[in-house]
C-alpha positions as CSV (number, residue, x, y, z in Angstrom):
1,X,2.7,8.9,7.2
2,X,5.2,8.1,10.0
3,X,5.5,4.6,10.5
4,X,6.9,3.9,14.6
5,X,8.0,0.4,15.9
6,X,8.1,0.8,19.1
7,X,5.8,4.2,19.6
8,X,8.5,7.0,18.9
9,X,11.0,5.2,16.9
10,X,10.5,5.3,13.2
11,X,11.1,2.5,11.1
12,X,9.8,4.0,8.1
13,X,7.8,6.7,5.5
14,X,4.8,6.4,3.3
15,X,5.2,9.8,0.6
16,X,2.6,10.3,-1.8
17,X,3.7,11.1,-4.9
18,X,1.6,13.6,-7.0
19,X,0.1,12.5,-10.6
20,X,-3.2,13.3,-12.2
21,X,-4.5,9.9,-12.9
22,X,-3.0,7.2,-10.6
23,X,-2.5,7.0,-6.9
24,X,1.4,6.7,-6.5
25,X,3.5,6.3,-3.0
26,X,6.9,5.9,-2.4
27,X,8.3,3.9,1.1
28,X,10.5,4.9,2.5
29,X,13.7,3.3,5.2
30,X,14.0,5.2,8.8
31,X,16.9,7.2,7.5
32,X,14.0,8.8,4.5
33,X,15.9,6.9,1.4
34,X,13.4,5.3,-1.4
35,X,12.8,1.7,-1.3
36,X,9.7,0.7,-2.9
37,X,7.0,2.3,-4.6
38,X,3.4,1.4,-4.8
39,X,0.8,2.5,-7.6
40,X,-2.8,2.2,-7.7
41,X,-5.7,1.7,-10.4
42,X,-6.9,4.3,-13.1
43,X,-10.3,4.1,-11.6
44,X,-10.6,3.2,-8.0
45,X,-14.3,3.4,-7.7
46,X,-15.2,-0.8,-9.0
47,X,-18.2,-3.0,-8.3
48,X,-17.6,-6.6,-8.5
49,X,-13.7,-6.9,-8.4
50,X,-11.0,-6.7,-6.0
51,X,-8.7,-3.2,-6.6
52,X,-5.3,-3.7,-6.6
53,X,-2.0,-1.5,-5.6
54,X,0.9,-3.2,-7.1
55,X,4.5,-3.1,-4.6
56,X,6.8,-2.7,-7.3
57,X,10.7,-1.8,-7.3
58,X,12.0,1.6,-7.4
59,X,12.6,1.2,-11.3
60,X,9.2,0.2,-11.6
61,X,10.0,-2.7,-13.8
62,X,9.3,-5.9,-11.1
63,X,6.4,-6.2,-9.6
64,X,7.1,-7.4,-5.8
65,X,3.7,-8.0,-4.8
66,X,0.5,-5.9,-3.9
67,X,-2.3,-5.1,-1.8
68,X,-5.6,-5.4,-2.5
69,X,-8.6,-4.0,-1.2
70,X,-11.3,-7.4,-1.8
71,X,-14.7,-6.8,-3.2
72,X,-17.0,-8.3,-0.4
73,X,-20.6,-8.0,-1.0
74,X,-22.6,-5.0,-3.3
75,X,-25.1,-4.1,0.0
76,X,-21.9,-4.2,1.9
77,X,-20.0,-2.1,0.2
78,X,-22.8,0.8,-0.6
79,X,-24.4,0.5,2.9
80,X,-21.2,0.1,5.7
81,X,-17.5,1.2,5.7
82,X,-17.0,-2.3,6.2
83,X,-13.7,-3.0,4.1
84,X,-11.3,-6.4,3.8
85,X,-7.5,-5.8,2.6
86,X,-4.8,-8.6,1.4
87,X,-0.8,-8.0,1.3
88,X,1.5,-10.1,-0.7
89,X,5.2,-9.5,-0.6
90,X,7.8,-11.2,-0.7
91,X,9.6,-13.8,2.9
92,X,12.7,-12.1,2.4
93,X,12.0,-8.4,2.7
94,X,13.5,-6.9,5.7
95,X,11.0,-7.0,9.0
96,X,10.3,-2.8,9.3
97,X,9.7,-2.2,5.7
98,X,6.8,-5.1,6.3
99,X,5.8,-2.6,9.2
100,X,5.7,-0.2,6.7
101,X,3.9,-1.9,4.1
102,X,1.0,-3.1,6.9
103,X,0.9,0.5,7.4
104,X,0.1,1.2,4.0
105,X,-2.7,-0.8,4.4
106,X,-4.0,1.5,6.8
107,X,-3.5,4.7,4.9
108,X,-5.7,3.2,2.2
């Protein structure tokens, strides 16, 4: 996805990156370069529990923080397409790759 700030100017890419088990995407700056990636659970179908995507760095050793989709209620979650998110990341990371990272949200 195209992430614009305002409407027309791009401050930013979300690339999904192919594997067979996990859900992995890569964000990108406004000139296309990597900058973060972001990996999901093994199983992303779970009752009871929050399920996280972890923001980590491009080396994929530090974890920078994550978003997680937050378990609400069982009825809830069978019945509606009712769903509550969280984002962690860190104060200091530059203002559009937030934008990016809020738009991540909204791919998910």
């Amino acid at each position: 996805i195209e992430i614009c700030a305002p409407p027309g100017i791009p401050v930013g890419y979300v690339t999904q990156t192919w594997h067979p088990c996990l859900p992995k995407f890569t964000i990108q700056n406004e000139n296309k370069k990597d900058v973060l990636r972001i990996i999901g659970p093994y199983f992303m179908c779970k009752f009871c529990g929050n399920i996280e995507f972890k923001i980590k760095s491009l080396d994929g050793k530090n974890v920078l923080g994550k978003i997680s989709k937050q378990f609400t209620k069982i009825m809830r979650e069978i019945f509606t397409h009712y769903s509550a998110f969280g984002i962690q990341f860190p104060a200091d990371i530059d203002v559009k790759m937030k934008a990016v990272i809020l738009g991540m949200c909204f791919l998910l």
